[in-house]
C-alpha angles and dihedrals in degrees: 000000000000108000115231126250122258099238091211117071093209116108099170139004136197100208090165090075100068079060104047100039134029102246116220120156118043116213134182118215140181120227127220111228148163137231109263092040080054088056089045090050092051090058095052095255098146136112117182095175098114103031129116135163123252130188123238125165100339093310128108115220126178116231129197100028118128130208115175127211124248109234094238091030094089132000106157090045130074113241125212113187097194098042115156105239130191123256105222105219131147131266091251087048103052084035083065092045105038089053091049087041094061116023095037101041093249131161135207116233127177109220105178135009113219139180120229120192092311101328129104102234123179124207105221127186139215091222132162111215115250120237118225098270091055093060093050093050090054087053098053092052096046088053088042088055089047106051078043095068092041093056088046096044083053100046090053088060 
C-alpha cells in the first residue's frame, strides 16, 4: 500500500528560539547528510531544539541537533546521533555571517527543518540573545495584545 504524503514540508521546528534571541536576518541552508540520517528524517526523528550553527575555518556546521537512527535504517555503519554535520551556504552568504558573527556579537540559530522538493533545508537565523527583561517584556506584550482582541471580539457583539 503507497503511503500518503505529509502536505506540509516541515519536519521539525525550534520554536524556543524566537524566545531566547531576537531574530534579524532569515537564511536558507542545505545540510550534508548521510544515508541512514535522510531515512530518519523521513520518519520524523528529529529534534532541533538545541541546535545552533558555529563557524570553523571558513565553513558553517550545525551543532545540537539530533537525528536518531531508525533500528533497520544502518547496520554496517556506525551511527552518531549528535554528529556535527555541514550547512551548505554560498560564499556571499558565510562572507555575511561570518562578518556579523564576528564584528556585531551575533549568533546563528536554526529555527525549522523542511523539506524542498527532495532536499533537507534548514532554515538558520542572525539573532542576539535576549536578557531576562526582554523576554518579560515580550510577554507582556503578548498578553497586552491578547486581552486587546478579546475586548474588541466582545464590543462587536
Amino acid at each position: 500500500m503507497k503511503q500518503k504524503k505529509n502536505p506540509s514540508s516541515t519536519i521539525a521546528l525550534n520554536k524556543k528560539a524566537r524566545h531566547e534571541y531576537f531574530l534579524e536576518d532569515k537564511m536558507e541552508a542545505g545540510l550534508e547528510l548521510q544515508g541512514w540520517e535522510v531515512k530518519s528524517i523521513r520518519a520524523g526523528k528529529v529534534n532541533i531544539a538545541d541546535s545552533y550553527v558555529i563557524l570553523r575555518d571558513g565553513e558553517a556546521y550545525l551543532l545540537g541537533s539530533q537525528i536518531q537512527p531508525l533500528n533497520q535504517a544502518s547496520t554496517h555503519v556506525v551511527c552518531d546521533p549528535d554528529r556535527t554535520r555541514k550547512l551548505l551556504l554560498k560564499k556571499r552568504e558565510l562572507n555575511t555571517l561570518i562578518g556579523k558573527v564576528e564584528r556585531e556579537g551575533y549568533t546563528i540559530v536554526a529555527t525549522a527543518m523542511y523539506w524542498k522538493k527532495c532536499w533537507v533545508k534548514v532554515e538558520i537565523y542572525l539573532a542576539k540573545g535576549k536578557k531576562s527583561h526582554d523576554k518579560r517584556d515580550t510577554i507582556k506584550d503578548r498578553d497586552w495584545a491578547r486581552q486587546k482582541e478579546r475586548l474588541m471580539k466582545h464590543q462587536q457583539r
